[in-house]
ZAVOMI-971848 format. One record per residue (C-alpha): chain; residue number from 1; x, z, y. Coordinates in steps of 0.5 Angstrom, whole numbers, plus 2048, in hexadecimal, padded with zeros to 3 digits. Each point is the difference from the previous one (the first is absolute). Layout:
BEGIN
PT  mol  seq   xx   zz   yy
PT    A  NUM    X    Z    Y
...
END
This chain:
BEGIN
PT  mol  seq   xx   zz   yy
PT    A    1  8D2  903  81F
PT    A    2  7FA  800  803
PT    A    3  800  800  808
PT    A    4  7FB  803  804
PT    A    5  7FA  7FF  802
PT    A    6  800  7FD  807
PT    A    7  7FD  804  806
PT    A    8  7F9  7FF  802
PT    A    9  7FF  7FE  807
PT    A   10  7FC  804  804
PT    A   11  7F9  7FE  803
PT    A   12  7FD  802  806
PT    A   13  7FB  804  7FB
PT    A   14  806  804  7FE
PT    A   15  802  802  807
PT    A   16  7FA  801  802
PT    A   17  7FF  805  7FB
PT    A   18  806  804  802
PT    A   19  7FD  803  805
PT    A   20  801  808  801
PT    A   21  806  7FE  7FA
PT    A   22  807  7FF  800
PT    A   23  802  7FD  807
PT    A   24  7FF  7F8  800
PT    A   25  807  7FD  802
PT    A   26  800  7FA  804
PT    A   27  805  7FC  803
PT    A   28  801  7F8  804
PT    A   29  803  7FB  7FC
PT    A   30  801  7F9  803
PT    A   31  806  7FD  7FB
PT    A   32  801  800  7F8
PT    A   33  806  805  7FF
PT    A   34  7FD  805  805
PT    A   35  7FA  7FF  7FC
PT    A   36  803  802  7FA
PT    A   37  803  806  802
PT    A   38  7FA  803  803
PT    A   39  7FC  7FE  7FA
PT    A   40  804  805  7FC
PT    A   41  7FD  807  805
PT    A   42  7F9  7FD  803
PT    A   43  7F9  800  7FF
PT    A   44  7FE  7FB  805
PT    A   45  805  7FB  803
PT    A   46  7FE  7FD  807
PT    A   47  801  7F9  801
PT    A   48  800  801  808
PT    A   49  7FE  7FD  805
PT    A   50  806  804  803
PT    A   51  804  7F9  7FD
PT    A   52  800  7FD  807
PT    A   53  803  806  803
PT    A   54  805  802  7FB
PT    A   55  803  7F9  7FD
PT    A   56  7FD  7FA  806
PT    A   57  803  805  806
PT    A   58  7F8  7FF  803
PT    A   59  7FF  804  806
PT    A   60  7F9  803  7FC
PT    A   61  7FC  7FF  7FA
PT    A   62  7FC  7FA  803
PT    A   63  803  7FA  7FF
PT    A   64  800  801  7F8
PT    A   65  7FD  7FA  7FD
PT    A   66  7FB  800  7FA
PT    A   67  807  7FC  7FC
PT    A   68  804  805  802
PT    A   69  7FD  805  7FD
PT    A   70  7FE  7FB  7FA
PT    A   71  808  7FE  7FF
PT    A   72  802  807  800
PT    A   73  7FA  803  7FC
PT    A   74  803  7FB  7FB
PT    A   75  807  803  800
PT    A   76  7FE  806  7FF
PT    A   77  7FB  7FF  7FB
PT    A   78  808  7FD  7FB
PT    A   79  803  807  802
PT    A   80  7F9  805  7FD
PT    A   81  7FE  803  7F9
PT    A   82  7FD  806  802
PT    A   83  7FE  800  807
PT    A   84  7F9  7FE  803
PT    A   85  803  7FB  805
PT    A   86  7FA  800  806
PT    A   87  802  7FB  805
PT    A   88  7FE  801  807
PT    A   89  7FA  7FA  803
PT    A   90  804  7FF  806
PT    A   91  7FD  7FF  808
PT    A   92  7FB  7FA  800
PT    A   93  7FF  7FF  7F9
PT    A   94  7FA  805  7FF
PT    A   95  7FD  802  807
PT    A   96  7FB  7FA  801
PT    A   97  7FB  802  7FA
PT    A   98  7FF  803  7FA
PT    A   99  800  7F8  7FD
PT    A  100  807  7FF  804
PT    A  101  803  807  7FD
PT    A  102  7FD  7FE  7F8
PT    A  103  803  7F9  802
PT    A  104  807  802  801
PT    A  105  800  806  7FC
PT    A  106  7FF  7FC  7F9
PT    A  107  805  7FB  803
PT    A  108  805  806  800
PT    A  109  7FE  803  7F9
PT    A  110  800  7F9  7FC
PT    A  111  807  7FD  803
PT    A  112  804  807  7FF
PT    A  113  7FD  805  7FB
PT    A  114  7FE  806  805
PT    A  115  7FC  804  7FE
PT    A  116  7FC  801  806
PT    A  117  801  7FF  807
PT    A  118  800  804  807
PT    A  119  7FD  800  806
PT    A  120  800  804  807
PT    A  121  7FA  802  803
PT    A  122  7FA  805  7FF
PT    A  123  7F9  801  801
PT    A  124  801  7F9  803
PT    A  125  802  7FD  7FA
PT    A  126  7FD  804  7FB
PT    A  127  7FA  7FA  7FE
PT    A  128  807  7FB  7FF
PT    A  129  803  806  7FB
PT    A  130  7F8  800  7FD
PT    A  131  7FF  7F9  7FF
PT    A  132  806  7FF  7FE
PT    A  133  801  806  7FB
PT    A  134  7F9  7FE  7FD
PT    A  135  803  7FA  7FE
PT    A  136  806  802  7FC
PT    A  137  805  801  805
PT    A  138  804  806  801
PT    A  139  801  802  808
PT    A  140  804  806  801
PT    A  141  7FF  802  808
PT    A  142  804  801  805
PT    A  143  7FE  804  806
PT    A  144  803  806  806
PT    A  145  805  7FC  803
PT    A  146  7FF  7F9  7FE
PT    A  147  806  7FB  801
PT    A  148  7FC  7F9  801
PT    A  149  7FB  805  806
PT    A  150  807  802  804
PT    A  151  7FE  7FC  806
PT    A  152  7F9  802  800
PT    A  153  802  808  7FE
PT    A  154  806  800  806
PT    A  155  805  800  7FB
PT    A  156  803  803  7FB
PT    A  157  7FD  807  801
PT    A  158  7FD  806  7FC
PT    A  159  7F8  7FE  7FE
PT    A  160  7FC  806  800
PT    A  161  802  806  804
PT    A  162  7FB  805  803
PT    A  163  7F8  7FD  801
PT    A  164  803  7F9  7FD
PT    A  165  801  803  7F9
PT    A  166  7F8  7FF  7FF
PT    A  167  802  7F9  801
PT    A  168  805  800  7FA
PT    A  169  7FC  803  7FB
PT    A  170  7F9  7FD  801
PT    A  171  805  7F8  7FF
PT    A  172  803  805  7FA
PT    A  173  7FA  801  7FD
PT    A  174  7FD  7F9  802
PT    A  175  805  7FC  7FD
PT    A  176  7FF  805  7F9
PT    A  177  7F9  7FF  7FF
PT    A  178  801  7F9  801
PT    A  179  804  800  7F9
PT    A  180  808  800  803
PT    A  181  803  803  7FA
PT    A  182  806  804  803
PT    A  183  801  800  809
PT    A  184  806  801  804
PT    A  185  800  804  805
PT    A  186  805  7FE  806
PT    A  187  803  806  805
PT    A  188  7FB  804  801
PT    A  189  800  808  800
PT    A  190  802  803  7FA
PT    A  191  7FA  804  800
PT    A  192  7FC  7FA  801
PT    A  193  802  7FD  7FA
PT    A  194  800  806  7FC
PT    A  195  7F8  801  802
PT    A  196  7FF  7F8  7FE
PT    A  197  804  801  7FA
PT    A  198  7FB  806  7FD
PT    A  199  7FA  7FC  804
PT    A  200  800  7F9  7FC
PT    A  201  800  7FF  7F9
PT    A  202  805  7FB  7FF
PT    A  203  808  800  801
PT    A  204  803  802  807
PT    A  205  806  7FC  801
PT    A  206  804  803  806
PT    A  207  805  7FE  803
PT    A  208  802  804  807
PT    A  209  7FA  804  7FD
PT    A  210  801  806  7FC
PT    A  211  803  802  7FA
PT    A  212  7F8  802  7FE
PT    A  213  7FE  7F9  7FF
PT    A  214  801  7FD  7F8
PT    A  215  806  7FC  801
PT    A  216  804  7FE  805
PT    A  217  803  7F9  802
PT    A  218  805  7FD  804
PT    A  219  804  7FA  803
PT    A  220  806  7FF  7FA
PT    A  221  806  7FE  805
PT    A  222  7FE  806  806
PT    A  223  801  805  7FA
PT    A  224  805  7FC  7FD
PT    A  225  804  801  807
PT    A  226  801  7F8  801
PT    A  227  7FF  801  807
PT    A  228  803  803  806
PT    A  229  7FC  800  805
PT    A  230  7F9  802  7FE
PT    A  231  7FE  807  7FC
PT    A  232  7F8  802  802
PT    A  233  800  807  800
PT    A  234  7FD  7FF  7F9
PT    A  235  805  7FD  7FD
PT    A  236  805  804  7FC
PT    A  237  806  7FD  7FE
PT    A  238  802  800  7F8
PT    A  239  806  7FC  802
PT    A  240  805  7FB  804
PT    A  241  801  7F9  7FE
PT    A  242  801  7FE  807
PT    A  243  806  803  801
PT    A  244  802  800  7F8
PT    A  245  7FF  7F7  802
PT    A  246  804  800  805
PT    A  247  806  804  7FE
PT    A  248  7FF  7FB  7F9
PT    A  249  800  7FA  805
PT    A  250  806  803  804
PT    A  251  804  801  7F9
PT    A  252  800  7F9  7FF
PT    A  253  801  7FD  806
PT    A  254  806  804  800
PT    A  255  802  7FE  7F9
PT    A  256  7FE  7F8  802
PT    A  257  805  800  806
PT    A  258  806  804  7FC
PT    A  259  7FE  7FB  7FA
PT    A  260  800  806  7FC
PT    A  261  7F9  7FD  7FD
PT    A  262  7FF  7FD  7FD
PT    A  263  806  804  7FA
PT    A  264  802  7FC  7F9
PT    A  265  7FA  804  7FD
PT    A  266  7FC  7FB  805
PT    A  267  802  7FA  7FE
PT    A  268  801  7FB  7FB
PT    A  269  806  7FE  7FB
PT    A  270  801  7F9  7FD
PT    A  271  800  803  7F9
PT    A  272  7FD  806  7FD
PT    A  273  7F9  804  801
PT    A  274  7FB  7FD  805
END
């Protein structure tokens, strides 16, 4: 029987030409087994920076190191047939000069097989993207709330309310003419998102934007409900997995000390079937 034809990984070309298409679907994914599952549904699978937060208990996204996001780019890398994975070029790693960015972001490429890299930043970054998109690299932008910025933008606040929206869409449409190929826009007002998203000519990536824009992304464990303590207005939970861990967690403890597991089913005989 012949088998199937493997399926073509996606390419920021490709992305990059969904826009005004079917909406991009884009996840984070730090892990193997994650990136599996998400390579199933997803266009793009981020290889967020947001690990730090999310599987280090960091207190920001600032103290992610280029090997963290190197070490978990390539676990992800095992989990994807399909998807474009980007990984996110974490804070220090680019902000120096273009030559710094193009540095970092070939180490990236060349030891986890990303197919192209994110930065955050706007007008102020736009000559980085162009050096490095001129040189073959790949950048999908980041701008609105920008994470590794949070202590120069007072928090985690919404970008681009009132007169500060012409701010967002002149870093939109810098970092577009600059040669991105796809930009997330970060809480920012629905209305303005949808302004950028019909503006640019390349793909708008929302995540606390609008449903206007051409794909939507999110953090995997806030949709998936893996904590209890965290849910950003633009996080709609898809399930429970905290509470479902901690009623399987309870189950076995309670069978462990009632020494109902492990059963017979769970253990080995002297002789027959392993």
């Amino acid at each position: 029987m012949s088998q199937s034809a493997p399926h073509k990984a996606l390419t920021a070309s490709d992305i990059r030409a969904r826009k005004g298409g079917d909406p991009l679907v884009c996840l984070t994914a730090y892990t193997t087994p994650v990136a599996r599952i998400a390579d199933a549904e997803c266009d793009v699978v981020l290889v967020g920076d947001s690990v730090g937060m999310v599987l280090h208990g960091l207190p920001s996204t600032l103290p992610v190191t280029l090997d963290m996001m190197i070490l978990h780019g390539q676990a992800v890398a095992r989990g994807l047939d399909r998807a474009l994975m980007v990984v996110d070029m974490p804070f220090g790693s680019y902000e120096e000069s273009p030559a710094q960015a193009m540095r970092n972001a070939v180490r990236i490429m060349a030891e986890t097989g990303a197919g192209a890299v994110k930065l955050e930043g706007g007008t102020h970054m736009a000559g980085t993207i162009r050096f490095l998109s001129d040189r073959g690299i790949p950048v999908m932008a980041h701008i609105g709330l920008t994470p590794q910025a949070v202590n120069a933008i007072g928090g985690y606040r919404v970008q681009g309310k009132g007169e500060d929206a012409s701010r967002i869409l002149e870093d939109a449409r810098a970092v577009a003419e600059a040669g991105a190929f796809s930009v997330v826009l970060e809480k920012v007002p629905a209305a303005l998102a949808d302004r950028i998203t019909a503006d640019l000519s390349i793909p708008t990536i929302g995540i606390g934007a609008s449903a206007g824009c051409d794909g939507q992304i999110l953090v995997i464990d806030d949709m998936l409900g893996l904590f209890d303590d965290f849910r950003p207005k633009f996080v709609k939970r898809y399930a429970q997995l905290a509470r479902d861990a901690r009623d399987a967690v309870r189950a076995y403890a309670v069978e462990v000390r009632a020494r109902d597991f492990p059963a017979p089913a769970h253990v080995f005989a002297d002789e027959g079937a392993d």
